[in-house]
C-alpha positions in Angstrom: 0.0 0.0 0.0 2.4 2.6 0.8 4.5 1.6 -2.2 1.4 3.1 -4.2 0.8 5.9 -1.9 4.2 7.3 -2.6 4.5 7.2 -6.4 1.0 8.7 -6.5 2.5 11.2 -4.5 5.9 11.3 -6.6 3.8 11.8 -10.1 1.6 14.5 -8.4 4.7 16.4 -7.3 6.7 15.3 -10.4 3.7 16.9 -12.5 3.2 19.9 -10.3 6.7 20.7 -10.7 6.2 20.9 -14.5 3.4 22.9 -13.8 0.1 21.3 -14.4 -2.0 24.6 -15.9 1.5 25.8 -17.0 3.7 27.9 -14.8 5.1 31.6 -15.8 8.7 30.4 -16.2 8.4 28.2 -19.4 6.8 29.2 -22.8 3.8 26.8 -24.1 6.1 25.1 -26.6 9.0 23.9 -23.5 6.1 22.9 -21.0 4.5 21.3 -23.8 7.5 19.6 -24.8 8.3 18.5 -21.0 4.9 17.1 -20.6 5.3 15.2 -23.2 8.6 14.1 -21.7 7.2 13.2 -19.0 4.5 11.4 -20.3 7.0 9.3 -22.6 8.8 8.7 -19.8 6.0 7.3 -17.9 4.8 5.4 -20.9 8.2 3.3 -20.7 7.9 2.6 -17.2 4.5 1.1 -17.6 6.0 -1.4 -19.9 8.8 -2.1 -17.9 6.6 -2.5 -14.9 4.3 -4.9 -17.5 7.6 -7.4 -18.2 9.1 -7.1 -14.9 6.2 -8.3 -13.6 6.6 -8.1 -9.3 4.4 -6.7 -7.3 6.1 -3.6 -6.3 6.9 -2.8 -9.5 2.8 -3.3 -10.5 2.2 -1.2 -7.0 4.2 1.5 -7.9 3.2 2.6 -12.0 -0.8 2.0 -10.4 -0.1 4.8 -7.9 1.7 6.8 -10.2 -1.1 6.5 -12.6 -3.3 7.4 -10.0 -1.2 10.7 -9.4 -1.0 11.4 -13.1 -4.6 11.2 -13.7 -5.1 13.1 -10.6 -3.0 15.6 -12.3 -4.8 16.0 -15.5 -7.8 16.2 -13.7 -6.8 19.1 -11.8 -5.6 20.4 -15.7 -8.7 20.0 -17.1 -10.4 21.7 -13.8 -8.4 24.8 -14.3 -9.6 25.1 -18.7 -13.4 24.7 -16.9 -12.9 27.5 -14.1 -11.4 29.3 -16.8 -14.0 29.4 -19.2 -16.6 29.5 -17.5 -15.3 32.5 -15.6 -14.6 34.1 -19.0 -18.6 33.4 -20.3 -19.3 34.9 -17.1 -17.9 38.1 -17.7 -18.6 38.2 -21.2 -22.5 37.7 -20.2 -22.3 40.5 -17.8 -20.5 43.1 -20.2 -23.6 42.6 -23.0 
């Protein structure tokens, strides 16, 4: 259990580091390109996780899954808030 508790924890902070609505210090194009790093990255460890085949190693990519879908979740959150602020104050301004 804790094994999975600790790489969701690792992706979420992995991910927040990044930035996960895109922090001020990187343009679109090299957060873009790190995500995708990231997410590459991640990609290979699934399948080494696959042929490995242990426990642990199992344990570990299905927390980090957890923390990266946690991630994008809070992602797609922000693009919600965000628009639907912005129909707000457009309806208000007509």
């Amino acid at each position: 259990m804790w094994i999975f508790l600790v790489s969701a924890g690792a992706m979420g902070a992995i991910l927040a580091l990044v930035g996960i609505t895109r922090n001020r210090w990187l343009s679109v194009r090299r957060w873009t390109a790190l995500w995708t790093g990231v997410s590459l990255a991640f990609a290979g460890l699934l399948v080494a996780a696959y042929i490995d085949g242990r426990i642990a190693a199992v344990e570990a990519v299905l927390g980090a899954s957890t923390g990266y879908v946690a991630a994008v979740a809070l992602h797609t959150l922000h693009h919600y808030r965000e628009e639907t602020r912005r129909n707000l104050v457009s309806h208000t301004t007509e």
